[in-house]
N, C-alpha and C positions, 0 to 999 in steps of 0.2 A: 549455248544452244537455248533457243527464246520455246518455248510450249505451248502451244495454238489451244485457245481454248476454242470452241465452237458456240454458235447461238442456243446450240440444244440445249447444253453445259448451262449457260447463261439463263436461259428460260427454266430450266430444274430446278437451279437455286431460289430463282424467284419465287416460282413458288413453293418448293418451300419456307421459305420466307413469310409469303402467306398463309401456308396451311398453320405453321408454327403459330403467328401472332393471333388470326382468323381461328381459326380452327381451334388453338389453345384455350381462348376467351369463351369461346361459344363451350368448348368442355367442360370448362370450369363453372359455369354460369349452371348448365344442366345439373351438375352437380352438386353443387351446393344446395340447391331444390330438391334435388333426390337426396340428398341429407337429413335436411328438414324433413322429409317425406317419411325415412324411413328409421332415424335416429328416436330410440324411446325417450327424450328426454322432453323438456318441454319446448317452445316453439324457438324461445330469445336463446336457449341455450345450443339447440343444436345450429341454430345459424348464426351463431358466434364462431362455434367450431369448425362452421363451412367456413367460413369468411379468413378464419388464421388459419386454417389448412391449406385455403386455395391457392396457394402461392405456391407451396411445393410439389402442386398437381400440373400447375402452369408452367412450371420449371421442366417437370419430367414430361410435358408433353409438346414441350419445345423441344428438349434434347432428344426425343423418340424423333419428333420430324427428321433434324438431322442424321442420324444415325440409321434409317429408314433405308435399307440398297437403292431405293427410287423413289420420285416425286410422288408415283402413281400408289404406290404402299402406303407412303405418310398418309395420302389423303385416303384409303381405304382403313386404314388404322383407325382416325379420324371418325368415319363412318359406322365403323363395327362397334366403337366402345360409345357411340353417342346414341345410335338406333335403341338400346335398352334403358339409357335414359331419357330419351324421350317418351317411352312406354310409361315408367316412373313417373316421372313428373305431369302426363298427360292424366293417368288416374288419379293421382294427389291430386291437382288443381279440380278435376272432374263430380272427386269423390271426398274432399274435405266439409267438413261442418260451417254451418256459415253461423258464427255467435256474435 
């Protein structure tokens, strides 16, 4: 017995596929800036630690896509966890010292 996928099926995964790669990058990226941002250390250290960390954020925010019941959660997931980095990082670039 063959199993019909459908186009819906097909389009789902796609995007996930993008929210995972798209989505993952642009999280990681936000973050590691709200790192820097908010980590007390000095500037080269805490974006050393953003930088070897970020892989295993990428990782778990590719696995959350998949794992997500629908396309439409991944990419609200997505949205909810990046809106408060972008708050972050828009005051840090806004509000850092220029030396």
């Amino acid at each position: 017995m063959k199993a019909v996928v459908d186009a819906a099926y097909r389009w789902s995964v796609l995007s996930r596929c993008i929210a995972a790669a798209v989505g993952g990058y642009a999280i990681v990226t936000l973050l590691q800036l709200a790192f820097t941002a908010v980590l007390p250390w000095d500037y080269y250290k805490s974006l050393l630690f953003s930088s070897q960390t970020g892989y295993l954020y990428y990782t778990g925010v590719i696995i959350w896509c998949f794992a997500a019941r629908t396309a439409k959660r991944a990419w609200m997931g997505l949205a909810i966890v990046a809106l408060p980095l972008i708050l972050i990082d828009a005051w840090y670039v806004l509000h850092r010292s220029v030396t």
